[in-house]
N, C-alpha and C positions, 0 to 999 in steps of 0.2 A: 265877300262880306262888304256891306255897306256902309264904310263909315263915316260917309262923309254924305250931307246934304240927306240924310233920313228924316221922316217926320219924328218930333219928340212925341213921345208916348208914355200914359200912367205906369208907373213901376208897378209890374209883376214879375211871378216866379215863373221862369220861361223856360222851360228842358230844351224844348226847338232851339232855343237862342233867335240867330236871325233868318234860321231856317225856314221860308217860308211856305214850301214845297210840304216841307215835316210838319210844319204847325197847321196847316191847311190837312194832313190828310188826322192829324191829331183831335181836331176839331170831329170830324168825319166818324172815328171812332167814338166818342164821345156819346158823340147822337146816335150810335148804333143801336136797336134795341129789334129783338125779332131777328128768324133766319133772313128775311131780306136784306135788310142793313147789316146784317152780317157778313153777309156775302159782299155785299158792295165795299164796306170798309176791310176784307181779302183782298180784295180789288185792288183798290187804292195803297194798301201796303203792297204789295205786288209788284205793282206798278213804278211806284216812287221808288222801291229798293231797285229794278231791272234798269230806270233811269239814273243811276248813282252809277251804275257802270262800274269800273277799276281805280274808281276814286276813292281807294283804301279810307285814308283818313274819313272823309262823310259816310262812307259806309257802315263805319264802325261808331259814327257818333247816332245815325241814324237809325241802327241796330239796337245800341244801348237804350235813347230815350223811348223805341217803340216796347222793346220787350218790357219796360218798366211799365208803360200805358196801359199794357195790353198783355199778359202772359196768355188768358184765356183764347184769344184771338191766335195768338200763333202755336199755343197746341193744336187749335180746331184748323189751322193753316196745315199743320204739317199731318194731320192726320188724314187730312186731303191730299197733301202732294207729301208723302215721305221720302221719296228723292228731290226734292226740289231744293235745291242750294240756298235760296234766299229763305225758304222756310227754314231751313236745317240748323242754317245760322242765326235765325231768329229764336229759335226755339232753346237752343245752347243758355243764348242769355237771358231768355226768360226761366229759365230752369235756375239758374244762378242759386237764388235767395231764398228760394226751397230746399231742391240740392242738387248741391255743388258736384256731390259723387254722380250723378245722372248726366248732368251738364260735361262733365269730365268726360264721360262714357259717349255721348252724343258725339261730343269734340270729331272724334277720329273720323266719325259716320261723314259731318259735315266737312271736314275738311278734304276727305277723299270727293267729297262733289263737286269742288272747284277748288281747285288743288293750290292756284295762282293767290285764294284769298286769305290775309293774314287775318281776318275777324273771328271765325271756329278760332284758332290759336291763341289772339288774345280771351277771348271766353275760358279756355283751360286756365290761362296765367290766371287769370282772376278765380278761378276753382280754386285749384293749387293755391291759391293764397289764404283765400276762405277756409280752408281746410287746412291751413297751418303748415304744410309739408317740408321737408327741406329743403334744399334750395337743388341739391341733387337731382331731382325731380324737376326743379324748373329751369335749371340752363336747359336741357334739350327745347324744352318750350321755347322758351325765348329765343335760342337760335334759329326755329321754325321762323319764329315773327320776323326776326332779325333780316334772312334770307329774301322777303317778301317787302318788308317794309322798313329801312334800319332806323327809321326815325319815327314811328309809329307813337302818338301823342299816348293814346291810353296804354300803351304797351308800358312807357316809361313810366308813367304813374302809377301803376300797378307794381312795378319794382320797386317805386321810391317807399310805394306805402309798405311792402313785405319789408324792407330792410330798417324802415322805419325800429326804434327801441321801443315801442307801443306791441310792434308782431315779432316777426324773427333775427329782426337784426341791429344798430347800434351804432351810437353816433358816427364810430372811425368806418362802418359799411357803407353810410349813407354819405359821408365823402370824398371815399375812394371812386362808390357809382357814380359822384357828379361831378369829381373831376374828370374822369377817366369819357365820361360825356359829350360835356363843354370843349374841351380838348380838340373833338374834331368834328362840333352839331354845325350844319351851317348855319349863316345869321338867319335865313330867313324860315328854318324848317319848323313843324308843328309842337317839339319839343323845345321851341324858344323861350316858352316861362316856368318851364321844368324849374330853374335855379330860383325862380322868386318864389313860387309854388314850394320849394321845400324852406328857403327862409321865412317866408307867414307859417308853415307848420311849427318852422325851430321857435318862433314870437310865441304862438300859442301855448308850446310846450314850455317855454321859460315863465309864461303870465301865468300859466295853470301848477307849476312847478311847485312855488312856495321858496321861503330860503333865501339864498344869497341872490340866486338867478332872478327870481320876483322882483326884488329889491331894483337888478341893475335895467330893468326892463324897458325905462323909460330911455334907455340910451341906446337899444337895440339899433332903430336906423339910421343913427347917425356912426355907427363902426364903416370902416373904407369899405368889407366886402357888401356889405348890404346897402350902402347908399350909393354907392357902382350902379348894384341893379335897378333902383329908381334910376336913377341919373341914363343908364342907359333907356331905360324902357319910356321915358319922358322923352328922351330924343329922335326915336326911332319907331315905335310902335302905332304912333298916329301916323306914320311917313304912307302916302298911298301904293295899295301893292306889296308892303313889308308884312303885312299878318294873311293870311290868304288860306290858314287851315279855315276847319268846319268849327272848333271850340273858340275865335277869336275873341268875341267876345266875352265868353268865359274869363279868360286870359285877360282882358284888358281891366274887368270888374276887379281882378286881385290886384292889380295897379294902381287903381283907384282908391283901393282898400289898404292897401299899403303906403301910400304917400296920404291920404288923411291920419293914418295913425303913427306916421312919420312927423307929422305935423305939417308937412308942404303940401298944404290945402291949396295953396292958387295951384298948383302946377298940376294937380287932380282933379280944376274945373273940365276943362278940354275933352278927358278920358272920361269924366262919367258921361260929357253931349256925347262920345262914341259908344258908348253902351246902351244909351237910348233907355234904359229903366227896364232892358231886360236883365231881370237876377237869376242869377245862380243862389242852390243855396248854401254853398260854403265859398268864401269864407265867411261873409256874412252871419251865416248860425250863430260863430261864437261868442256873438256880441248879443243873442236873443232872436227875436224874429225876422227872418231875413229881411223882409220884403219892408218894414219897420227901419230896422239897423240901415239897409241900404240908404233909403229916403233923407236919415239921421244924419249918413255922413255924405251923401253926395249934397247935403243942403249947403254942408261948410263949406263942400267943395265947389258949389258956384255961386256963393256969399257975394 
């Protein structure tokens, strides 16, 4: 990731992030239209997935924002190649948001075709969750992922969000998972903004609450554990070479989004020049239109 010395650019909603490779074949798809461009933009996802190699983390972020692009495309991939690994896995999660039971049943297809890949496996977590299951059901999952990847960014997110009191689980799940985490993540691995990621859910959840919790809202980040997380992530996450997954940016935007609503706006100038005005769209959403809201508060934040 680039974070340093990029050109600045208009904010938009960017799935790629600073994936240039992905936004280049994103593009490609786009303009598809007719069997020709069809074909070619197979190609190009093809291709960019065989060049991702055993770089689990990019694979899985490159998997998610393709299959979201393009469902149509990677059935018509795999109905071509139905042994093909990178189809197999594409296909998983384009099945997601349709269903989840298919995607499930795919899972095993895919993962017997490249046995070494945790992405078939995170696809199941995220069925399994979709679908409500118990959690019975998703340790052996997660173990699979574990085995292949133990620090797997969307693996952990997909657990935080199951255990989450919104789906199957409950404030004392969701802190036993992040201690039991933190505990022994290293500083530098892809699930380094797991614990701020679930602090802006806990904000959200207290602002949307109502009650008592409402009321104390405004003093959310100034409590020791959550101004820790700034205080570390201001110190450390512009350092070059310290952020190095495929979501970094993602990652740095809820930083940014958290120390303006912290109110340490100067210290959120810096972080949003590293995000370059690519958005995500959460957490942004919860304030209204991302790509709006972002603009709104990286403005304070380089006042």
């Amino acid at each position: 990731m680039a974070l340093f010395g990029h050109k600045r650019q208009a904010a938009r909603l960017a799935p790629e992030l600073d994936d240039v490779a992905l936004g280049r074949v994103l593009r490609g798809i786009a303009a598809a239209r007719g069997p020709g461009p069809q074909d070619l933009a197979i190609s190009q996802v093809e291709r960019l997935l065989r060049e991702t190699g055993e770089d689990w983390d990019r694979r899985c972020h490159r998997v998610g924002v393709l299959a979201q692009a393009a469902p149509a495309l990677a059935r018509s991939w795999r109905a071509r190649r139905p042994q093909d690994p990178d189809a197999l896995a594409l296909a998983v999660w384009s099945e997601l948001a349709i269903d989840p039971h298919g995607a499930l049943a795919l899972c095993r297809v895919a993962a017997d075709a490249r046995p070494a890949d945790p992405t078939p496996w995170v696809g199941a977590l995220a069925a399994l969750r979709l679908l409500g299951r118990p959690s019975s059901e998703l340790s052996p999952v997660w173990q699979e992922i574990h085995a292949r990847d133990p620090w797997h960014r969307e693996a952990h997110l997909q657990i935080l969000g199951y255990l989450s009191p919104e789906e199957q689980g409950s404030q004392a799940a969701l802190r036993d998972f992040l201690d039991d985490a933190i505990a022994v993540m290293p500083w530098d691995a892809p699930t380094s903004c797991l614990p701020l990621t679930a602090a802006v859910r806990q904000y959200h959840r207290e602002r949307s609450g109502g009650g008592i919790q409402a009321l104390g809202v405004s003093r959310y980040w100034s409590q020791p554990h959550t101004a820790r997380l700034l205080d570390q992530g201001t110190a450390h996450w512009l350092q070059p070479g310290h952020l190095r997954h495929a979501a970094a940016v993602a990652d740095l935007g809820i930083l940014a989004y958290a120390l303006v609503r912290a109110g340490r706006s100067g210290e959120a100038g810096p972080v949003f020049s590293a995000v370059g005005g690519l958005v995500t769209p959460w957490p942004w959403s919860y304030e209204g239109g991302p790509v709006e809201c972002y603009l709104d508060h990286s403005g304070r934040g380089q006042a």
